[in-house]
C-alpha positions as CSV (number, residue, x, y, z in Angstrom):
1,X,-47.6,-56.5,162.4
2,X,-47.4,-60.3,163.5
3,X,-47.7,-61.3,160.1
4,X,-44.7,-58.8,158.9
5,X,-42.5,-60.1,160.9
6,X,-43.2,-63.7,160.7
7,X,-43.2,-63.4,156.6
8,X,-39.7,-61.2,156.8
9,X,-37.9,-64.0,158.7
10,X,-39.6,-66.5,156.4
11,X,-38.1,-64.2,153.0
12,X,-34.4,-63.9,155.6
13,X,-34.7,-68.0,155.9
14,X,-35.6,-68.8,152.5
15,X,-32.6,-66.5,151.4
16,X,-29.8,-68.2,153.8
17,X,-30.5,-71.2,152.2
18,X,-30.5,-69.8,148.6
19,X,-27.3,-68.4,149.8
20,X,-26.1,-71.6,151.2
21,X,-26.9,-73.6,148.0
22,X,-24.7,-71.1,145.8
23,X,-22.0,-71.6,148.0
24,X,-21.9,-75.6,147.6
25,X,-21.6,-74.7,143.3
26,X,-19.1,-72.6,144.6
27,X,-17.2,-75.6,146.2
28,X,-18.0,-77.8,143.7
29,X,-16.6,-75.8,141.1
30,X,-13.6,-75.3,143.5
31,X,-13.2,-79.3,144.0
32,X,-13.7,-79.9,140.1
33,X,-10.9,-77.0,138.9
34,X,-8.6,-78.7,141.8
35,X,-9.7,-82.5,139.4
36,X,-8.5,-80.4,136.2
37,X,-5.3,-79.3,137.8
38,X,-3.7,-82.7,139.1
39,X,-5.0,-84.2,135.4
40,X,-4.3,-81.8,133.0
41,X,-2.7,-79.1,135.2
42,X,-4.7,-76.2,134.0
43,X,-6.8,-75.8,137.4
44,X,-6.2,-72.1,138.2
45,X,-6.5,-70.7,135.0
46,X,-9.9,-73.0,134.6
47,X,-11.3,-71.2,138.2
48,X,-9.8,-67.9,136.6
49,X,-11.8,-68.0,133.7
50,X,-15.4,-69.5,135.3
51,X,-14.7,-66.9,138.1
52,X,-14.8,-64.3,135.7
53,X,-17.5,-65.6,133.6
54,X,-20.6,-64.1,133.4
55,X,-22.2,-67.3,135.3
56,X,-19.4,-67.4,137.4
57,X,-19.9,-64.0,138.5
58,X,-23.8,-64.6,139.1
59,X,-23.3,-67.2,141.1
60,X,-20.7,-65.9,143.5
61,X,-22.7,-63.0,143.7
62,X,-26.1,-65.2,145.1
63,X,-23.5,-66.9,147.2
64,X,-22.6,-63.3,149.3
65,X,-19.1,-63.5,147.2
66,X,-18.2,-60.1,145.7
67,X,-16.8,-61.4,142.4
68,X,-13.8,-59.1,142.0
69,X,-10.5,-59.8,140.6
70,X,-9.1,-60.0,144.5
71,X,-11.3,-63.0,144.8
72,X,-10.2,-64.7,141.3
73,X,-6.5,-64.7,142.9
74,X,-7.6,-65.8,146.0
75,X,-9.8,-68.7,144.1
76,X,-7.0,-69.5,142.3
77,X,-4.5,-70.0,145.0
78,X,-6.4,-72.3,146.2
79,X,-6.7,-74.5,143.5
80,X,-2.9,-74.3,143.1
81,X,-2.6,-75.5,146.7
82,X,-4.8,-78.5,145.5
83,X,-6.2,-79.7,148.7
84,X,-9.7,-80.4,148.3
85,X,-12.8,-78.4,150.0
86,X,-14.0,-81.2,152.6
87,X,-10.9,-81.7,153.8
88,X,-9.9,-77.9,153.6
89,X,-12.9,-77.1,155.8
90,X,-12.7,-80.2,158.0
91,X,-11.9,-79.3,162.0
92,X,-8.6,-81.8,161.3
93,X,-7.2,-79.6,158.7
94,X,-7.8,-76.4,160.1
95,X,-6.0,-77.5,163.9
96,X,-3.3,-79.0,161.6
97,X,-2.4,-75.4,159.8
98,X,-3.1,-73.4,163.2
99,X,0.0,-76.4,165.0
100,X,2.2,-75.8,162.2
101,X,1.7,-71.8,161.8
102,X,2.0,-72.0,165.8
103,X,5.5,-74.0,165.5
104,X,6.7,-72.0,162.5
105,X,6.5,-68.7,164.7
């Protein structure tokens, strides 16, 4: 029984971090779509059409992403915004939006 469990959390551990490494193609393809937009200004339709690829799909399914159309919008709104994933996920940004939402209420 010992060994079940130890080898389930192994498969559970080894999966996060599959999970984990889809989500950084994810990103990247987030960051080089947000590249495409300032230079040829084509970013959200570029994320649009990789999101509903067939590899696109694939890989935001391995990163726990259901790839439906809710998500392509979502994806591509935040291309259009054009601020870039490390600093969109950086503790700076995020108290930044939560002081301005907090003034603008």
């Amino acid at each position: 029984m010992r060994d079940f469990v130890d080898g389930t959390a192994f498969n559970f551990e080894q999966g996060q971090r599959a999970r984990k490494l889809f989500a950084a193609v994810v990103l990247a393809a987030l960051d080089d779509a947000i590249a495409d937009d300032k230079k040829y200004g084509n970013g959200p339709e570029q994320i649009a059409r990789w999101a509903r690829s067939r590899d696109g799909r694939e890989v935001l399914s391995c990163a726990g992403i259901d790839p439906n159309e809710r998500v392509v919008q979502g994806l591509m709104r935040f291309v259009a915004a054009g601020v870039r994933t490390s600093v969109a996920l950086s503790r700076e940004e995020s108290e930044r939006r939560s002081q301005a939402e907090a003034e603008a209420a």
